[in-house]
C-alpha positions in Angstrom: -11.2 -4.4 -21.3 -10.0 -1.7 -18.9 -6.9 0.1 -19.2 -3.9 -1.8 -17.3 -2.4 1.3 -16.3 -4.9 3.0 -14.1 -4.1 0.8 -11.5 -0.2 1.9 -11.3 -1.4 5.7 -12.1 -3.5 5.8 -8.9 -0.8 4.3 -7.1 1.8 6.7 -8.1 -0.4 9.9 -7.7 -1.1 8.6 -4.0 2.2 7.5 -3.4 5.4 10.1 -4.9 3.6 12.8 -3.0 4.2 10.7 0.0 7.5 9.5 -0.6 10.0 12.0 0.9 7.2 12.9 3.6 6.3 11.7 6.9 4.5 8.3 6.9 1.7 9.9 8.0 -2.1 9.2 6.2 -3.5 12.6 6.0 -6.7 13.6 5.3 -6.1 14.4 1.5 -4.2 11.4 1.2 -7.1 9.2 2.6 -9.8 11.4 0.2 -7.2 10.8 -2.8 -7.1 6.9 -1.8 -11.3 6.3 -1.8 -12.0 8.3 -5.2 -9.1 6.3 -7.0 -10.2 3.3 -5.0 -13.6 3.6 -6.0 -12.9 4.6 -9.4 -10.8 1.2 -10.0 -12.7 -1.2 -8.0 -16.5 -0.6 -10.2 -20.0 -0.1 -8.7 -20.1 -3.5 -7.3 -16.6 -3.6 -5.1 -16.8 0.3 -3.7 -17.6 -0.8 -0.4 -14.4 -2.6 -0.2 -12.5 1.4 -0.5 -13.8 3.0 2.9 -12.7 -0.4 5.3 -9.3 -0.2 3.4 -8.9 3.0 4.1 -9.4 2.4 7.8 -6.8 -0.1 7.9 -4.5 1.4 5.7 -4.8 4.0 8.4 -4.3 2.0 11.0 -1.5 -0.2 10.0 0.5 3.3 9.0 0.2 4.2 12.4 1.7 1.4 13.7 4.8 1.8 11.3 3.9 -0.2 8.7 5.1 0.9 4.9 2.4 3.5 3.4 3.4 2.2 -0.1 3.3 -1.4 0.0 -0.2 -0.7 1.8 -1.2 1.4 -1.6 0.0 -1.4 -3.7 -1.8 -4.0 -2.0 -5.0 -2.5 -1.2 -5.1 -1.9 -5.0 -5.1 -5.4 -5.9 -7.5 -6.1 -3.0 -10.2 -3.5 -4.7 -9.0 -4.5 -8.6 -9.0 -8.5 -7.9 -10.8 -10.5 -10.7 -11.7 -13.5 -8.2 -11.8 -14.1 -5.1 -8.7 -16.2 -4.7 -6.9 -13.5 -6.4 -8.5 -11.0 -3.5 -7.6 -13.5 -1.1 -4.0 -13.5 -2.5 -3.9 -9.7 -2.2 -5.5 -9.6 1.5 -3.0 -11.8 2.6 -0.3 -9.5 0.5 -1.7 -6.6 2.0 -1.5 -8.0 5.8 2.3 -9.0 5.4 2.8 -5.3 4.2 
């Protein structure tokens, strides 16, 4: 069984850099987002990371909270099932 933690360290190492900042999505951000994203989500998910990443990009331009966006794209790329990734998207587009 993986380590429940990883999850909550990628977020934090993505997101306390970010916190007193602008909300913008840099480039080293968005790098720091797909290896953590891919690293979590397993061979069979990565192609989940680099669409996420667009959107995440997207939705932080149009104001939308950079953090809750981390936290839900997470559970998106680290969902067990499909209703629990269903749960997540629909989590994530509420953000």
């Amino acid at each position: 069984m993986r380590l429940r933690f990883a999850p909550l360290l990628m977020i934090l190492i993505l997101v306390l850099p970010s916190c007193g900042g602008s909300p913008e999505w840099d480039d080293s951000q968005k790098t720091n987002f797909l290896r953590a994203c891919r690293r979590e989500a397993g061979y069979e998910k990565q192609d989940l990371c680099t669409p996420l990443a667009q959107e995440i990009e997207q939705k932080i331009l149009e104001g939308t909270s950079k953090s809750c966006l981390l936290f839900k794209a997470n559970d998106i790329a680290t969902a067990g099932s499909e209703s629990a990734k269903q749960k997540a998207r629909d989590e994530f587009d509420n953000c």
